[in-house]
N, C-alpha and C positions, 0 to 999 in steps of 0.2 A: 504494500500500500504506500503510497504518496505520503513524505512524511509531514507537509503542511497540509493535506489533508487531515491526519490523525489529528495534527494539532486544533481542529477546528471541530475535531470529536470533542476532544480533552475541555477545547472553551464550553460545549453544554454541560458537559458531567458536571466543570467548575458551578457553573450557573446549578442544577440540578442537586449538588452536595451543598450549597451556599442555600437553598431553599429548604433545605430540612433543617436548619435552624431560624430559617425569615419565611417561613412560607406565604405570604402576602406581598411578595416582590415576585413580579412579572417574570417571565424567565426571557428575557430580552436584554443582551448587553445597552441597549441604548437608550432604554430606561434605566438604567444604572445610577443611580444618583450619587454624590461625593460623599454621603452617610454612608449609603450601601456600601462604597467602596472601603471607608471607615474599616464600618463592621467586616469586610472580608478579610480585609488585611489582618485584622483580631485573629479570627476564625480561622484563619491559616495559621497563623504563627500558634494558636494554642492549638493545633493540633496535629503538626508539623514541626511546630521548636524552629523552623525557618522564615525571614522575612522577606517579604513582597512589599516592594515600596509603591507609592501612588502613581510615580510619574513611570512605573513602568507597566503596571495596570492600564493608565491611560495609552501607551505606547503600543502593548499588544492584545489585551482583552478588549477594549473597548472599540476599537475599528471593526468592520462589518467585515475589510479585505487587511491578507496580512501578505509581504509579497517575500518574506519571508521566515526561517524558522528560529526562534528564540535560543538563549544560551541553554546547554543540557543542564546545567546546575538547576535554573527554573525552571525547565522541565519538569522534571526529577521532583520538587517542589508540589510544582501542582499535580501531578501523577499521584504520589504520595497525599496529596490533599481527599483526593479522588480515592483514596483505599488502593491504588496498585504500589508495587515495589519501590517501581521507579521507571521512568520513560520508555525504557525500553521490554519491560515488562508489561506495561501500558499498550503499546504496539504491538509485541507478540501477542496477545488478547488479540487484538485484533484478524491479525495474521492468520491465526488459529479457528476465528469466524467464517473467514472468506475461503479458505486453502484448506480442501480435504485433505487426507492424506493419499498419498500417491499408493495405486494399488500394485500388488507382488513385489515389493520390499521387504515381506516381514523374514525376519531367520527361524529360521527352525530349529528346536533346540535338542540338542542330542539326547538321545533316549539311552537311561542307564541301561544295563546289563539285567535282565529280571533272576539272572538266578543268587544275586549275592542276597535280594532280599525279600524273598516269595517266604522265610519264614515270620519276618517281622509282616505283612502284609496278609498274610494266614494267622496270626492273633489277633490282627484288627479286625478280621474277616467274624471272625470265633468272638471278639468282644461288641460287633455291632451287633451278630444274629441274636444275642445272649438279649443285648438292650430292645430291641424291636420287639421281643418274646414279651418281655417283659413290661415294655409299654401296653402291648395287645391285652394281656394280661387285665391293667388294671385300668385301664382306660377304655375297652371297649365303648364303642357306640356315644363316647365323648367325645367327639371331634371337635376340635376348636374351629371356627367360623372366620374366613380368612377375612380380612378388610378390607373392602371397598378403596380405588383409590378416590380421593377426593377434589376437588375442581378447588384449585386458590385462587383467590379472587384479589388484584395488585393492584397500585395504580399508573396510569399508563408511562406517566415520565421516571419514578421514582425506582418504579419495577420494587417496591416494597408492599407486602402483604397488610391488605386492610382488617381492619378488625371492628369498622362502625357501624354499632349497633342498630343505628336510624336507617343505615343505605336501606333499602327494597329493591329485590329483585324478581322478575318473572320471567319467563319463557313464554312468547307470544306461537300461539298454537291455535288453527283455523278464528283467527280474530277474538280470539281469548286468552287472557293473563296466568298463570298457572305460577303461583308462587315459589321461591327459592330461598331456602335456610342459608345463608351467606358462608355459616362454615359446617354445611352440610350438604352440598350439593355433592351427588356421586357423580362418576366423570362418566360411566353408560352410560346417564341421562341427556347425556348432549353430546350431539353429531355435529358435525359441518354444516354451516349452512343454519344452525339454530340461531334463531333471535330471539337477543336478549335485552330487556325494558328494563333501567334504572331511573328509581324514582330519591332521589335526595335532595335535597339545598345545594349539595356544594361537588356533586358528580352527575355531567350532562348525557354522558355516552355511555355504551360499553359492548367491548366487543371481544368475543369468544376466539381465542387465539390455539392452536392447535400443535403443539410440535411432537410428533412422534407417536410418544405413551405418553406423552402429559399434556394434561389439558389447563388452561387459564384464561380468568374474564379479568379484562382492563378495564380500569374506569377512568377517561379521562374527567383531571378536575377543571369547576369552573374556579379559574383566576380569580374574578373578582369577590365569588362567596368566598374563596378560600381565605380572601384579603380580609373580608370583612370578620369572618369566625376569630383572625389572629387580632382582629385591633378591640373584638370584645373579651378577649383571655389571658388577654397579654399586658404587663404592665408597660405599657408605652410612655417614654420620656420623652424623647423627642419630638414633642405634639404638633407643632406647625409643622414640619415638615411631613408628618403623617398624616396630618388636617388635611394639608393639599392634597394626596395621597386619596384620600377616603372621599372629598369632593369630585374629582376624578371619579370614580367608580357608583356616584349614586346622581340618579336624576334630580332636576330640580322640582319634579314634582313625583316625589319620592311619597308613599305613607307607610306607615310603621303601625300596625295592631299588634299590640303586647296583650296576653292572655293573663291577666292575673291570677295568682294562686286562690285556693278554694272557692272557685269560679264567681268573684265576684264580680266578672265583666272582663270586657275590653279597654285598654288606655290607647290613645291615637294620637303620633308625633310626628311631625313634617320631616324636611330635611334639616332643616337649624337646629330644630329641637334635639333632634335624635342625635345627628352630631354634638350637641352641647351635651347630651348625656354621657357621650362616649370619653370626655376632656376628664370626667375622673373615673376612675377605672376601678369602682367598687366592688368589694369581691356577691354582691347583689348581682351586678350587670355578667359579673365572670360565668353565674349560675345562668342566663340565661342560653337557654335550648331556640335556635333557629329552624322552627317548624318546614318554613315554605321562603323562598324568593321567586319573584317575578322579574323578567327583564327587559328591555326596549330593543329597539333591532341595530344599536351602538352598544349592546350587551350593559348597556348600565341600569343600576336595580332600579327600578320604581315601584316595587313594594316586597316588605316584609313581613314576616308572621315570627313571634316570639313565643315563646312562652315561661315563663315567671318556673324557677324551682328555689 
């Protein structure tokens, strides 16, 4: 492979492992903002012990085109950021993706001699018949019930295994929904060609991926739910610059239904409002569960459903 191609791998992993601690930041170098960059530079160096300066973030992460390949030390760096060894461990991954192994290569490996040890091989013969006797014996008609494998269910960029309780899934089956336990789907149950309906706040898609024997459903997330779930959970300092951030992402004629607890009704906040709610970051607001979002056809929310725990 093209090795400023690979590098242009390595720039989303960067973007993609930088979002499992900020997940409310775009995965778009050029929405990048100079906090973002801040906080990357942290997040590398705490988890690499190595540092990335700004002006060379600017220099080759941040351009759309790079015309060519960084120093290996920084490689190495971000590879390592990324969970690979180092650059070139980083690339053979890759290599090892694209490039089967070439076929009638393999060695054949010499076969011993069977008479030095037909008696060591005739006691095992003599100590397994002994054990299968034995099992038959006292296990009859006990057979243990082999396992089903089971369908995991990721998310499309992170390629890490969901576990949220709220997703809903169904199999669409002659114009009907047919529900799915998220960590109980067996993999018989889906063929090729199966569609599959995800109903959540903050995953729009999802589609049944096939490799081999293993089967998996991806959910691509929505961006901007996901922004929003992280600016109600998260203690956020950095307010104006997040303020703008979250104006971005909501209509100006946004409405917000909050469900209160033991159903005493509905509370109803605009966009000022609900933003001026979100400026402190009460462990109240932390509790709140994101029922439902609706979006505009610029993907920005114009309404919410909450609900109060």
């Amino acid at each position: 492979m093209d090795q400023l191609t690979a590098f242009y791998g390595l720039k989303r992993l960067v973007l993609l492992r930088y979002r499992e601690e900020y997940p409310y930041v775009l995965p778009d170098w050029k929405t990048f903002s100079s906090k973002d960059i801040a906080q990357l530079m942290d997040s590398i160096e705490e988890s690499t012990r190595q540092r990335i300066s700004e002006k060379w973030i600017y220099t080759h992460l941040k351009p759309a085109e790079n015309t060519k390949l960084p120093r290996r030390d920084m490689l190495d760096i971000l590879a390592n950021y990324c969970r690979f060894d180092s650059w070139d461990a980083y690339v053979f991954s890759l290599q090892e993706l694209q490039e089967p192994d070439p076929a009638g290569e393999r060695k054949e490996v010499p076969r011993q001699k069977p008479e030095r040890w037909w008696p060591i091989v005739l006691t095992i013969l003599i100590v397994a018949g002994t054990g299968v006797f034995l099992w038959k014996a006292f296990y009859t008609g006990k057979e243990t019930p082999q396992k089903q494998p089971i369908v995991t269910v990721k998310d499309y960029y992170t390629q890490e295994k969901i576990k949220d309780t709220t997703i809903q899934l169904f199999v669409k089956e002659n114009g009907t929904l047919k529900p799915l336990e998220i960590d109980k789907i067996p993999a018989a149950s889906l063929e090729k060609g199966t569609e599959i309906v995800v109903e959540s706040p903050f995953y729009s898609e999802a589609k049944l991926e096939i490799e081999q024997k293993e089967k998996t459903i991806l959910l691509k997330p929505d961006d901007y739910a996901m922004m929003l779930k992280a600016f109600i959970q998260a203690d956020i300092k950095d307010w104006e610059t997040r303020k703008a951030q979250l104006d971005n992402i909501l209509s100006d004629n946004l409405e917000v239904l909050i469900h209160l607890q033991h159903g005493l009704g509905i509370e109803y906040m605009n966009k000022e409002e609900f933003a001026q709610k979100l400026t402190i970051p009460t462990a109240a607001i932390k509790r709140w569960q994101i029922l439902s979002l609706e979006q505009d056809s610029l993907q920005r929310i114009v309404k919410i459903r909450v609900k109060q725990n």
